[in-house]
C-alpha positions in Angstrom: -6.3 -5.9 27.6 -9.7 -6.9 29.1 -11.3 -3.8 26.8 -14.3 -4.1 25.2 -13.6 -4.5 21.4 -14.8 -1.5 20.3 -13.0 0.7 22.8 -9.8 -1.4 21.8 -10.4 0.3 17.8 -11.0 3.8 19.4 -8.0 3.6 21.8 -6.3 2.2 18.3 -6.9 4.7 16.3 -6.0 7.2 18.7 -2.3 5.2 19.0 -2.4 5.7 15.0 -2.0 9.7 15.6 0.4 9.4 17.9 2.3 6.9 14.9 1.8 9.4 12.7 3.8 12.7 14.5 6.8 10.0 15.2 7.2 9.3 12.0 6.7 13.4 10.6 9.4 13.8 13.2 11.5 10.6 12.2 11.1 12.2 8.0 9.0 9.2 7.5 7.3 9.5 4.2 5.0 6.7 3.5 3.1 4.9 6.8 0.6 2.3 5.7 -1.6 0.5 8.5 -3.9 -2.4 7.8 -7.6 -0.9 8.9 -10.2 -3.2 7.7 -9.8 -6.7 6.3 -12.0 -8.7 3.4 -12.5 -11.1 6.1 -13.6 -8.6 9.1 -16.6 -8.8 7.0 -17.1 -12.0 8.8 -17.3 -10.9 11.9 -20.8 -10.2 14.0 -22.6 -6.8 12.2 -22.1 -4.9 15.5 -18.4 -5.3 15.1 -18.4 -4.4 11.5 -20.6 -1.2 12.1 -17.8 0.0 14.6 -14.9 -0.6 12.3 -16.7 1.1 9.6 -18.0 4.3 12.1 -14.6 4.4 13.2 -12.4 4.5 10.1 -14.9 7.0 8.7 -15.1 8.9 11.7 -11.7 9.6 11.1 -11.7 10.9 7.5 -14.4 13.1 8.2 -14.4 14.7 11.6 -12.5 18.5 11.6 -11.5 18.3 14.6 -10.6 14.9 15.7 -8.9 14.3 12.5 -8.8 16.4 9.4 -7.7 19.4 11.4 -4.8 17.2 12.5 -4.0 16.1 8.6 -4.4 19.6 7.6 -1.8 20.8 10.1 1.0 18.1 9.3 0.0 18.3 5.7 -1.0 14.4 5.5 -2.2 12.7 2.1 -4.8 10.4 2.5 -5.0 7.4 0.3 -7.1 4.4 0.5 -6.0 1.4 -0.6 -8.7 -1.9 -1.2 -11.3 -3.3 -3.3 -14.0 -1.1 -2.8 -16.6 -2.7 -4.8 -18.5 -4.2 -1.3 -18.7 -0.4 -0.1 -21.5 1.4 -0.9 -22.0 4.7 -2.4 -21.9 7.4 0.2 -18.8 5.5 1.7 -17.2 5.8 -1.4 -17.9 9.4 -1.6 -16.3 9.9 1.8 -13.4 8.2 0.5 -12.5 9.9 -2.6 -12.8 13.5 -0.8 -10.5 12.5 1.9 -8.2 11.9 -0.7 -9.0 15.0 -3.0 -9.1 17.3 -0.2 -5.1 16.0 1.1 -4.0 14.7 -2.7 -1.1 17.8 -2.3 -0.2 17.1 0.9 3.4 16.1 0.8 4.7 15.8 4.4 3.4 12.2 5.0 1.3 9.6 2.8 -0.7 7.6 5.0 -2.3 4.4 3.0 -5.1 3.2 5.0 -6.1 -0.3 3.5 -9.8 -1.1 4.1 -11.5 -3.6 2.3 -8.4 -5.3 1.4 -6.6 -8.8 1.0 -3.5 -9.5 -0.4 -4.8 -12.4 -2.4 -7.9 -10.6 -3.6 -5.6 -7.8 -4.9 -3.3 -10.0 -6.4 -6.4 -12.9 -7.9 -7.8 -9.6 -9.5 -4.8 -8.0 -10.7 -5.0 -11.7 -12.8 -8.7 -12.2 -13.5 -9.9 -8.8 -14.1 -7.4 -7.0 -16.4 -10.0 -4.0 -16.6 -9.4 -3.3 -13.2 -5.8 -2.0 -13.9 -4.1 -0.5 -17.0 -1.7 -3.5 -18.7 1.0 -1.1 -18.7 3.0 -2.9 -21.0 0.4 -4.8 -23.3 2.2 -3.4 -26.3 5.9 -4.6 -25.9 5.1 -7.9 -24.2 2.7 -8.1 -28.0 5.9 -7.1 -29.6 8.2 -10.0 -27.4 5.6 -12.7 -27.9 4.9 -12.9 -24.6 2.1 -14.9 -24.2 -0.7 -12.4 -21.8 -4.0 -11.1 -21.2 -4.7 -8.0 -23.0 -7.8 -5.5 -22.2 -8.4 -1.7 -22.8 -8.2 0.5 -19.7 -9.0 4.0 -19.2 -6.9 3.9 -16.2 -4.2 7.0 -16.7 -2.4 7.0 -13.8 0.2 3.9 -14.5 3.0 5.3 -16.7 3.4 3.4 -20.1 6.8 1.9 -21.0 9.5 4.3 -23.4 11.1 1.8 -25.9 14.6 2.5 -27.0 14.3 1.8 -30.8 18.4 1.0 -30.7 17.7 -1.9 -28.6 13.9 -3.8 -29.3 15.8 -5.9 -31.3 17.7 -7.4 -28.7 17.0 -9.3 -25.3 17.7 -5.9 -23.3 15.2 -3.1 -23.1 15.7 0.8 -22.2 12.5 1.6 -20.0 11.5 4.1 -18.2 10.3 2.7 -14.8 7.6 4.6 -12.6 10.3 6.9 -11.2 11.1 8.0 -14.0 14.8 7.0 -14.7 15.6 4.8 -17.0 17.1 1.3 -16.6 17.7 -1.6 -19.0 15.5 -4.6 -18.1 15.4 -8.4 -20.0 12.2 -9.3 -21.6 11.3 -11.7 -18.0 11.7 -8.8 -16.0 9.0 -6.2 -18.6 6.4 -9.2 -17.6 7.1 -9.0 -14.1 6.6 -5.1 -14.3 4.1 -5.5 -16.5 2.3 -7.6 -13.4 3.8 -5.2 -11.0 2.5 -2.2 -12.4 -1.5 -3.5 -11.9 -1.2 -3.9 -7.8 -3.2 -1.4 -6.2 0.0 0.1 -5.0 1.7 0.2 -8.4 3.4 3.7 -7.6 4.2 2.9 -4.2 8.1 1.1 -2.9 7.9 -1.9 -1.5 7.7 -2.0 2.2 11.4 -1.3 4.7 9.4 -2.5 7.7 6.3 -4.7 8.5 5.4 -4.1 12.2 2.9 -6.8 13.5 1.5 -6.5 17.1 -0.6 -8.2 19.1 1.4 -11.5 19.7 0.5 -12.8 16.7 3.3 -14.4 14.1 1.3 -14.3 10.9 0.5 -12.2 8.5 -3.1 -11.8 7.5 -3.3 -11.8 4.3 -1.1 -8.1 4.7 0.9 -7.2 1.2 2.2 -10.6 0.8 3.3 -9.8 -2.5 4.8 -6.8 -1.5 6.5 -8.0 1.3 7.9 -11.5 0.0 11.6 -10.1 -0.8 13.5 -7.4 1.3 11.1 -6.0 3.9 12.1 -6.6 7.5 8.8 -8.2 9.6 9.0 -7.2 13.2 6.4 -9.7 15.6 5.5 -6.9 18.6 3.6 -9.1 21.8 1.7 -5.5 22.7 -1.5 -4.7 21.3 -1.7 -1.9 19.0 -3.3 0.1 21.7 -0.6 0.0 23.6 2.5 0.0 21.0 4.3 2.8 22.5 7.4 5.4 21.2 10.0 3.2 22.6 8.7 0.0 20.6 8.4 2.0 17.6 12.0 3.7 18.0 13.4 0.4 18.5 11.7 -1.3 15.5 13.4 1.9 13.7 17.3 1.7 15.4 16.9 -2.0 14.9 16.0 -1.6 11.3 18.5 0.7 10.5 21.5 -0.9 11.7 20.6 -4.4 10.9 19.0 -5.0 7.5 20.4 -6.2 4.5 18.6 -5.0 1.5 20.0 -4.2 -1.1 19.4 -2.4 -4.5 19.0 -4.2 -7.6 16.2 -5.7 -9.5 13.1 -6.8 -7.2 10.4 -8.7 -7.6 8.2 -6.6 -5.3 9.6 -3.5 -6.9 11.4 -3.7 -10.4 12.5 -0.3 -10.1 16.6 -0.3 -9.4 16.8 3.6 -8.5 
């Protein structure tokens, strides 16, 4: 576009609002955009410093952006490893997302500070980091795993129907609640599933990727590796307008070909 690079993010995150009221208007629930790589951290300190101003700017000016979450009752929720942020950063983060935690119309997960492979190489390496949701029964099925204490409450534990740990199916309750019979490979792939950083969330329907680029930067690879459609868009975000966007959408909805059953991305069948 010939901008400067920190006008580009500004004009970018102004786009982003726009997104947002689409998809309010389209009954979009979930929108998650990719804010701030692991590896952006590489790039010059100017350019970091921006990114940073900019993705906090939004979380904690009234009237450029909270008044605008407030008014289309927008939960906040930041999604990364936020270990290389500092402490008042931090701060800023968790009472975006306590002050918009009831919020209901849209969930917009901003992920900043975040890499698919870090996610998923400390979902392996650091078991503290999230609850082993099913330490117990994969004990119980001799499945051979890392087991650590947690604190973590949020990640719902598995419901064992007694009539059935004796065989090779389960009765579980899955994080939506409903119950569904699973084999004893499937628990461990839930079990794995449930320590992502976006346990409780479905996989994705779309992945939109602009800029003229056909890859995938390290975005929810895991997430993304069975049934979401990825759509390559040659405009930069800037620029991604409400005719791209609808089209992505009417293209989605008459073309795709997930279906529902047992997912690696997402074990839940409901």
């Amino acid at each position: 576009m010939g901008l400067q690079t920190s006008i580009g993010h500004y004009l970018g995150s102004k786009n982003l609002m726009h997104i947002i009221e689409i998809c309010i208007q389209l009954n979009i629930k979930i929108l998650s955009v990719f804010a701030f790589s692991l590896l952006n951290y590489n790039r010059t300190p100017e350019e970091v410093h921006v990114l940073f101003y900019l993705n906090l700017f939004f979380l904690i000016n009234e009237e450029y952006f909270i008044k605008f979450v407030k008014q289309n009752k927008i939960r906040i929720r930041i999604i990364g490893n936020l270990s290389y942020i500092n402490e008042a950063y931090r701060e800023i983060i968790y009472n975006a997302e306590e002050k918009t935690k009831h919020h209901d119309n849209l969930t917009l997960n901003i992920f900043f500070s975040y890499t698919s492979r870090n996610e998923m190489t400390l979902c392996k390496i650091n078991p503290n980091l999230y609850f082993d949701t099913y330490k117990d029964l994969l004990k119980k099925l001799n499945i051979n795993y890392t087991y650590a204490n947690s604190n973590n409450s949020d990640k719902k534990t598995i419901q064992i129907n007694p009539k059935t740990k004796n065989t090779h199916i389960f009765q579980v309750q899955c994080n939506c609640g409903k119950v569904c019979s699973l084999d004893k490979n499937q628990i461990k792939i839930l079990n794995y599933h449930n320590k992502l950083l976006t346990a409780d969330l479905p996989p994705p329907d779309i992945l939109i990727r602009t800029s003229g680029e056909q890859r995938l930067s390290d975005f929810m690879l895991y997430q993304i590796s069975e049934f979401t459609e990825v759509y390559f868009i040659d405009d930069y975000w800037p620029i991604f307008n409400f005719f791209k966007f609808i089209y992505v959408i009417l293209h989605y909805t008459i073309f795709r070909t997930s279906n529902l059953f047992f997912s690696y991305s997402n074990p839940c069948q409901h």
